[in-house]
C-alpha positions as CSV (number, residue, x, y, z in Angstrom):
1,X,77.8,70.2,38.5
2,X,81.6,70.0,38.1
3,X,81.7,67.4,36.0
4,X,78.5,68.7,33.3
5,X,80.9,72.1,32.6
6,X,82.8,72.5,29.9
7,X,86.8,73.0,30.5
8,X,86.8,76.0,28.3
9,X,83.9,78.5,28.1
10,X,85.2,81.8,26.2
11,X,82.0,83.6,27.1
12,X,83.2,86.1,29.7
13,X,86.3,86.6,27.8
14,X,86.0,90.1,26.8
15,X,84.7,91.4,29.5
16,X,87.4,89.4,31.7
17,X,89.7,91.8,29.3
18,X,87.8,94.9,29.8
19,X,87.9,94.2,33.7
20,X,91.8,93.6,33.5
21,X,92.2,97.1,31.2
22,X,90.1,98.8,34.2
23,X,92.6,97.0,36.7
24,X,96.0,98.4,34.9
25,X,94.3,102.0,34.9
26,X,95.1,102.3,38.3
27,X,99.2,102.0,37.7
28,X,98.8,103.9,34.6
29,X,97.2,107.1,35.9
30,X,99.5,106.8,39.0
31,X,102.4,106.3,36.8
32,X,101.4,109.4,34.3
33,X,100.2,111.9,37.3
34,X,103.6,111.0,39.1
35,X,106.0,111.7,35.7
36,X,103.9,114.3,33.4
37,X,106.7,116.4,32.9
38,X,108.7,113.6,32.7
39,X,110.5,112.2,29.1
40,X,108.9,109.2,28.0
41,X,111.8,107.2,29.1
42,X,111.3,108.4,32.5
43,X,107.5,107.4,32.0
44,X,108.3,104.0,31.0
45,X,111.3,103.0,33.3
46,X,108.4,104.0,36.0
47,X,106.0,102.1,34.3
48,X,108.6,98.7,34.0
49,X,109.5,99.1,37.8
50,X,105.9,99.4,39.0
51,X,105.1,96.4,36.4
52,X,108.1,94.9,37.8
53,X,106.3,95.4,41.7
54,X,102.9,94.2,40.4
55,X,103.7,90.7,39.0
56,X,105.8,90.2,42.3
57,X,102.7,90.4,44.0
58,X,100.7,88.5,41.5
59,X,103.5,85.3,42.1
60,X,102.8,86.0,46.0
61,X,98.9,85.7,45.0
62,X,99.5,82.9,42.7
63,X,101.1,81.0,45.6
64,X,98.3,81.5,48.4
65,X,95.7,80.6,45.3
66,X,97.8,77.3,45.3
67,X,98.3,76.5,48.9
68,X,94.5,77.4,50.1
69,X,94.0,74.8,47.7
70,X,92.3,77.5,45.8
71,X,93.3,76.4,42.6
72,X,90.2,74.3,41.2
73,X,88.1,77.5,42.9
74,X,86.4,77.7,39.3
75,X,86.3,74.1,37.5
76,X,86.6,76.3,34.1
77,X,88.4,79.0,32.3
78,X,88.7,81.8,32.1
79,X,85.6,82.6,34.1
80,X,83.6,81.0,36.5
81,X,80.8,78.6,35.8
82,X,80.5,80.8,32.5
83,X,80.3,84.3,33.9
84,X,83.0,87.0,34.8
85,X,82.7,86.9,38.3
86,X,81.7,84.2,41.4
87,X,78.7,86.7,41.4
88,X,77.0,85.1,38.1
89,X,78.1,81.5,39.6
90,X,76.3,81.4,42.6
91,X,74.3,78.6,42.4
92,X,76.4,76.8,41.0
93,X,79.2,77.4,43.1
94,X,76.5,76.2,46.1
95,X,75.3,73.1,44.7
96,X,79.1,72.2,44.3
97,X,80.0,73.5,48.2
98,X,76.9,71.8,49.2
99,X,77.9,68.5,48.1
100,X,81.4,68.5,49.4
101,X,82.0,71.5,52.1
102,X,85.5,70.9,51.6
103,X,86.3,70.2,48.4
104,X,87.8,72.2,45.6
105,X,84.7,74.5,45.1
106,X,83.3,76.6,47.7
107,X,82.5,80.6,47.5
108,X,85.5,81.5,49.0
109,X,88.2,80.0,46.8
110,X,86.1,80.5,44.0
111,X,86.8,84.4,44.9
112,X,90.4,83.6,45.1
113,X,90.8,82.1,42.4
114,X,89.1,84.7,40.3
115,X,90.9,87.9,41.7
116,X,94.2,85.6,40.5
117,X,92.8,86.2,37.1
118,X,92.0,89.4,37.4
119,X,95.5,90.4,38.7
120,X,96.7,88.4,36.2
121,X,94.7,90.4,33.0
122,X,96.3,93.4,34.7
123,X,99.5,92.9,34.5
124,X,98.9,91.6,30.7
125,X,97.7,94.7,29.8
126,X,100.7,96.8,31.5
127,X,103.1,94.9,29.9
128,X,100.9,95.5,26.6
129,X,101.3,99.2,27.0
130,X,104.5,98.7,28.4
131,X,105.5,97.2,24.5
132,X,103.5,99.5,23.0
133,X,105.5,102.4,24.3
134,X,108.7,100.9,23.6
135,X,108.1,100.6,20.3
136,X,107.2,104.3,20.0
137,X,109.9,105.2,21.8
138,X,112.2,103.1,19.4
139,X,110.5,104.6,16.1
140,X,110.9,108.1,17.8
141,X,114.8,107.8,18.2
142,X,115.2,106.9,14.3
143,X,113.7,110.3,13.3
144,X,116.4,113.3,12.5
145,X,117.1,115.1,16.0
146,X,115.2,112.4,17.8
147,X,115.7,111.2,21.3
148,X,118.5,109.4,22.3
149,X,117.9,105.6,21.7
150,X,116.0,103.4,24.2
151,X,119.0,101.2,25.9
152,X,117.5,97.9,24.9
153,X,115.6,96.9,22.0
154,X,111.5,97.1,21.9
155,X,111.9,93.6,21.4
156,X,112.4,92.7,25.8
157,X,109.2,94.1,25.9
158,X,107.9,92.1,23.4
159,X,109.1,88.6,24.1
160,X,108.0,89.6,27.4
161,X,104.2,90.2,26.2
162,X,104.6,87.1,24.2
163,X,105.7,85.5,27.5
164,X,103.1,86.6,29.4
165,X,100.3,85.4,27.2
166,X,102.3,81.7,27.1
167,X,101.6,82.3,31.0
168,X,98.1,82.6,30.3
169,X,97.8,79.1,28.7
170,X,99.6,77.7,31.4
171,X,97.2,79.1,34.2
172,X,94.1,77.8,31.7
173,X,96.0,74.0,31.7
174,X,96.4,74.9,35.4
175,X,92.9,74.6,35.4
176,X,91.8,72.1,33.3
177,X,94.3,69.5,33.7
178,X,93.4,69.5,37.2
179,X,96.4,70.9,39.2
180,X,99.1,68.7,36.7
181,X,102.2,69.1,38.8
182,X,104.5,69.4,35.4
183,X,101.8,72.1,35.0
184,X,101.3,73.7,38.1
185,X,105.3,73.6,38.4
186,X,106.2,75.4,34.8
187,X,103.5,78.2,35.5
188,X,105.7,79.3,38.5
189,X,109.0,78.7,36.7
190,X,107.0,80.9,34.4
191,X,106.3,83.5,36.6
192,X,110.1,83.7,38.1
193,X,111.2,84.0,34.1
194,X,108.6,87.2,33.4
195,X,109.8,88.9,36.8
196,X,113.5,88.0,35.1
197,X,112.9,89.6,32.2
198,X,110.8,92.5,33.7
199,X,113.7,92.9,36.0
200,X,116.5,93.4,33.0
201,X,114.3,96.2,31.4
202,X,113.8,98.1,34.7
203,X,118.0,97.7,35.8
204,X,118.6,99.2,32.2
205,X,115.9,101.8,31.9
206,X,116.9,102.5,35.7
207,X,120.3,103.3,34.2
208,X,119.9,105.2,31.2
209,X,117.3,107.5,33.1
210,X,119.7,108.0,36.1
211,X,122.8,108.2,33.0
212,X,124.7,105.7,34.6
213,X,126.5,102.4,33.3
214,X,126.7,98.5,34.6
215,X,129.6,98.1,37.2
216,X,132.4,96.4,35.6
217,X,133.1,92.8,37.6
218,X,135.8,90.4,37.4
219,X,135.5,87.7,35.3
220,X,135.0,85.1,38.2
221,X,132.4,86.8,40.3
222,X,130.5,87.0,36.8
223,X,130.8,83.3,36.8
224,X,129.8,83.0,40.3
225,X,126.4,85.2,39.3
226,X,125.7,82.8,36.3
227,X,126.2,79.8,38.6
228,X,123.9,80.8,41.8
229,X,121.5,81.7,39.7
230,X,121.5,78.7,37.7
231,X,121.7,76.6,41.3
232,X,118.8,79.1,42.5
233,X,116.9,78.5,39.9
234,X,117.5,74.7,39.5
235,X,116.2,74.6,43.4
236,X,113.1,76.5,42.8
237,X,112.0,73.6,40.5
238,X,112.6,71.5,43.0
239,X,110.8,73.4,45.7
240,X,107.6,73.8,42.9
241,X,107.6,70.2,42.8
242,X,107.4,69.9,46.5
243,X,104.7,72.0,46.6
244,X,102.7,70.9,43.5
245,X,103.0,67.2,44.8
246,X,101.9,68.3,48.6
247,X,105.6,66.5,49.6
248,X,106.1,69.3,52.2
249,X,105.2,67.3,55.5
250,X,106.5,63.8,54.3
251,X,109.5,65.3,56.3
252,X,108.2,66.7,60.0
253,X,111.8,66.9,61.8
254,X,115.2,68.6,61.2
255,X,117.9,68.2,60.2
256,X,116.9,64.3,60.2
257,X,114.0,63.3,58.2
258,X,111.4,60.6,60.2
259,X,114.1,60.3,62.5
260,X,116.6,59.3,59.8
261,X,119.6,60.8,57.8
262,X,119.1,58.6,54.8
263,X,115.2,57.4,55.5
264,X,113.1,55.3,53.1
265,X,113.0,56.7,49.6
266,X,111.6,56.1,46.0
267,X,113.4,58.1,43.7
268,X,112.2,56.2,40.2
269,X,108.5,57.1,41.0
270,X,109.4,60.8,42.6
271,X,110.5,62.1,39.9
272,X,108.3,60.8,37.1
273,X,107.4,64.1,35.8
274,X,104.2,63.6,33.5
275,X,101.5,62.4,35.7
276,X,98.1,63.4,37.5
277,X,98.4,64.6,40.6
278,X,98.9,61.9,43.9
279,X,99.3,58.9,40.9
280,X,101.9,57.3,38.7
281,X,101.2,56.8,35.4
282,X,99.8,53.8,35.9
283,X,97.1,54.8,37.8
284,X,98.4,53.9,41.4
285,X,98.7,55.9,43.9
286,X,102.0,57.6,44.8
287,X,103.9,56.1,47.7
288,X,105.1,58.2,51.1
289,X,108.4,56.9,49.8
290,X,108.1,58.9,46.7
291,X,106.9,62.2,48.0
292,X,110.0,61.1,50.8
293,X,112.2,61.4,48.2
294,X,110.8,64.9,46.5
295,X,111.0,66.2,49.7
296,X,114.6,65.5,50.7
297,X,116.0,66.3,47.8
298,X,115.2,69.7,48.0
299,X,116.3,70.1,51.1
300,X,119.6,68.8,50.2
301,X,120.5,70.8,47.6
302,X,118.7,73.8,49.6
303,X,122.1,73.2,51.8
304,X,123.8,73.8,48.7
305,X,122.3,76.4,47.6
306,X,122.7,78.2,50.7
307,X,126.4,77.4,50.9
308,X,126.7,78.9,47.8
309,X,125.0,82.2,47.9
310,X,126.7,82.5,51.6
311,X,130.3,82.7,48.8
312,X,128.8,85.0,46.5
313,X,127.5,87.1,49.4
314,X,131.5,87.1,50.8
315,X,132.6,87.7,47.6
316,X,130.3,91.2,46.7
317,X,130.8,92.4,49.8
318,X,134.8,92.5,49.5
319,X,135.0,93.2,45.9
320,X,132.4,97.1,47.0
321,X,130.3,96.3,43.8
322,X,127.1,95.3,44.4
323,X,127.4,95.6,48.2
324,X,123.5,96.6,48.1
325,X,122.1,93.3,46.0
326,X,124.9,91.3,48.4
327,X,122.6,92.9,51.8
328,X,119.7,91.8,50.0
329,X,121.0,88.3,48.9
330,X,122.7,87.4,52.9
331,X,118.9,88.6,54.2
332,X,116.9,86.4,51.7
333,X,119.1,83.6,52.1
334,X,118.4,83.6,56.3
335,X,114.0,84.3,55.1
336,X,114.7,80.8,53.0
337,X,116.3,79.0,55.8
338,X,113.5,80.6,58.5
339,X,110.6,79.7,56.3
340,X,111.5,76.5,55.1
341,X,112.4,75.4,59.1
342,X,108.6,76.4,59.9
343,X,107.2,74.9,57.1
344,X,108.5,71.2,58.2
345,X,108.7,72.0,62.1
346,X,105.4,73.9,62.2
347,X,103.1,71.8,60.3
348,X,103.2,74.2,57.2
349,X,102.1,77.4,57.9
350,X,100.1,79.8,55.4
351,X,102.5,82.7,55.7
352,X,105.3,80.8,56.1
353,X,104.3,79.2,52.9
354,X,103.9,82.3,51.4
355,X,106.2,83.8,52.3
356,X,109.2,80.6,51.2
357,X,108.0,81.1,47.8
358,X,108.3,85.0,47.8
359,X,111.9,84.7,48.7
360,X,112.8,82.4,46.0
361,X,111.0,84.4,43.1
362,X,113.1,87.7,45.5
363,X,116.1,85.7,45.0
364,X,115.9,85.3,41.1
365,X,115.0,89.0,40.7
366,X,118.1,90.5,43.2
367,X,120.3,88.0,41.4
368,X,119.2,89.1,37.6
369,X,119.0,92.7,39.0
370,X,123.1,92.1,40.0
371,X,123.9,90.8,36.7
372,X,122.1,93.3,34.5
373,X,123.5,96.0,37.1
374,X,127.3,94.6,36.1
375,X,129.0,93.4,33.5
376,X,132.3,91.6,32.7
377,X,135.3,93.9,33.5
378,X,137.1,94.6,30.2
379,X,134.1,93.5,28.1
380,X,133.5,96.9,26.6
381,X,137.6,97.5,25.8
382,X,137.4,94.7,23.5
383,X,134.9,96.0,21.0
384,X,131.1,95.3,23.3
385,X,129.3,97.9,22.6
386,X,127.4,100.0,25.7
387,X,123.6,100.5,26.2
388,X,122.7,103.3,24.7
389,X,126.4,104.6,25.3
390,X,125.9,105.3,28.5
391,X,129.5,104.4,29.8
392,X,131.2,106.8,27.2
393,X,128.5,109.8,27.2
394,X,130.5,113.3,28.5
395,X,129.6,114.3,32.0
396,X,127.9,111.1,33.1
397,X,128.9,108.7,36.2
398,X,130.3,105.4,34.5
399,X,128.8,102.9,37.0
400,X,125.6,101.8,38.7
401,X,124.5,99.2,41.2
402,X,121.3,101.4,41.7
403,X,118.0,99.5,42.5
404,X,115.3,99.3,39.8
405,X,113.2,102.1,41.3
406,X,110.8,104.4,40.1
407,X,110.6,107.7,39.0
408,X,109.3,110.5,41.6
């Protein structure tokens, strides 16, 4: 059955769109009924932060689709057997379960894999509104007597839609390339850069609503920002490619792996990046050595990531900044070290699971909400200009380390 359907079936498309529209309704009418009397920046800084919230939750789902091994749920895209729901595949979705209980098609994971989607067209069509409105907004502020400027350009929102669609294609190749791990690995770097970009617009809108301006920050701690971030980042590729390669248990002990500081390792074939999933590109199998190897390099540079944000961490804290994303940085940095102990010393847990890759895509947002919530000190004297002129507007607080948050 599997095999006999076509990769790509666009028949459900539209109403896979019209289902996702229904979805975002939801977050739109809480969003309007909440800020009515609200100006429309108000209305779309609460629309970006709730956006901001949903597609968090959407990388959580994305991650227990993948580790319930949930991905292949529906063999084609973007529905299911052809239809718009498991519903409309149910026969074929038995005849598939029927013939291997276990394998990559049973009712269940069909189910999950489908509300994934679904999520997924939901937050495609916030952030389609979400453009939308800030291009209004934009056109607005050039009339005579206008509103005051949005304090970044419609054009976030837009590279963020455009984003979001590239998304799409990646969870289709998801799909039909049969769990790829280059694949399955750049659809969550994808999803950590949308919650990135999301996260910029909501710190800005956050601040132009609330008439505030970024904190000014030396020079080094701005550095220090840039370079956890870029060390985060770097380790949450690494941690994908655990994941995506099912390397997690090749280690079972701590701190040594199979009783060994240095054990047995295969680093040409670990890290040969374009290749079906459990073989080289030659067709053989992947050796224990390799997925050895994937899985100790990430935990080696987890120890330097950790040192590192445990610095930056010291560093907010006595410089009275960004105290609040420094709390939030010191308590995601122990969830990491909890959750990836349980994961090798408790045979891989589900929530723990979960949960591991729920503080890395936190850590990427706290550290992009700190750098959008800053800036460098002095970087304004010398001719920057301000969003929106926030820091030199009469009667308003110059600085800001507020939370993205939404309206009330």
């Amino acid at each position: 059955m599997t095999d006999a359907q076509p990769l790509y079936d666009l028949a459900p498309l539209l109403r896979l769109m019209l289902l996702g529209a229904v979805i975002a309704l939801g977050p739109l009418a809480w969003v309007w009924l909440r800020n009515r009397r609200s100006t429309p920046l108000r209305r779309l800084q609460a629309l970006t932060v709730l956006t901001l919230f949903l597609t968090f939750d959407l990388v959580l789902f994305g991650a227990f689709t993948r580790l319930t091994d949930s991905g292949l749920g529906c063999p084609d895209w973007p529905g299911c057997y052809g239809n718009a729901s498991p519903v409309g595949a149910h026969a074929e979705i038995s005849a598939a379960q029927q013939a291997m209980p276990t394998g990559p098609v049973t009712h269940g994971k069909a189910w999950v894999e489908m509300i994934h989607r679904y999520l997924a067209t939901g937050v495609g069509v916030l952030i389609i509104v979400l453009t939308v409105g800030a291009w209004r907004q934009q056109r607005a502020a050039r009339r005579a007597n206008g509103p005051p400027p949005p304090p970044l350009s419609a054009w976030w929102p837009t590279a963020t839609l455009v984003w979001v669609c590239l998304q799409g294609a990646f969870g289709a190749l998801t799909v039909t390339m049969k769990l790829f791990p280059a694949i399955v690995t750049l659809h969550l770097i994808g999803g950590l850069v949308l919650l990135a970009l999301l996260c910029v617009q909501a710190v800005r809108q956050t601040q132009a609503a609330l008439g505030t301006s970024p904190a000014p920050l030396r020079p080094v701690l701005r550095r220090l920002l840039w370079a956890t971030l870029a060390l985060v980042t770097l380790q949450v590729v690494l941690g994908g490619w655990v994941s995506t390669n099912y390397a997690v248990l090749a280690c079972t002990t701590f701190p040594t792996c199979q009783g060994s500081w240095w054990p047995d390792m295969d680093f040409a074939h670990a890290f040969q990046v374009w290749r079906p999933l459990g073989l080289l590109q030659d067709g053989s199998s992947i050796s224990f050595a390799g997925l050895t190897a994937i899985h100790y390099i990430h935990r080696l540079a987890a120890y330097v990531v950790l040192a590192t944000l445990a610095w930056l961490v010291w560093r907010l804290r006595r410089d009275q900044v960004l105290r609040a994303p420094a709390r939030w940085l010191a308590a995601l940095a122990l969830l990491q070290f909890a959750t990836g102990l349980s994961n090798v010393v408790l045979d891989w847990p589900l929530v723990a699971a979960v949960l591991h890759t729920g503080g890395a895509a936190a850590l990427i947002v706290v550290l992009t909400w700190a750098l959008s919530a800053s800036r460098t000190q002095g970087a304004w004297a010398t001719g920057l200009p301000s969003p929106s002129g926030a820091d030199t507007a009469p009667g308003r607080t110059t600085t800001s380390t507020h939370a993205p948050r939404a309206s009330a």
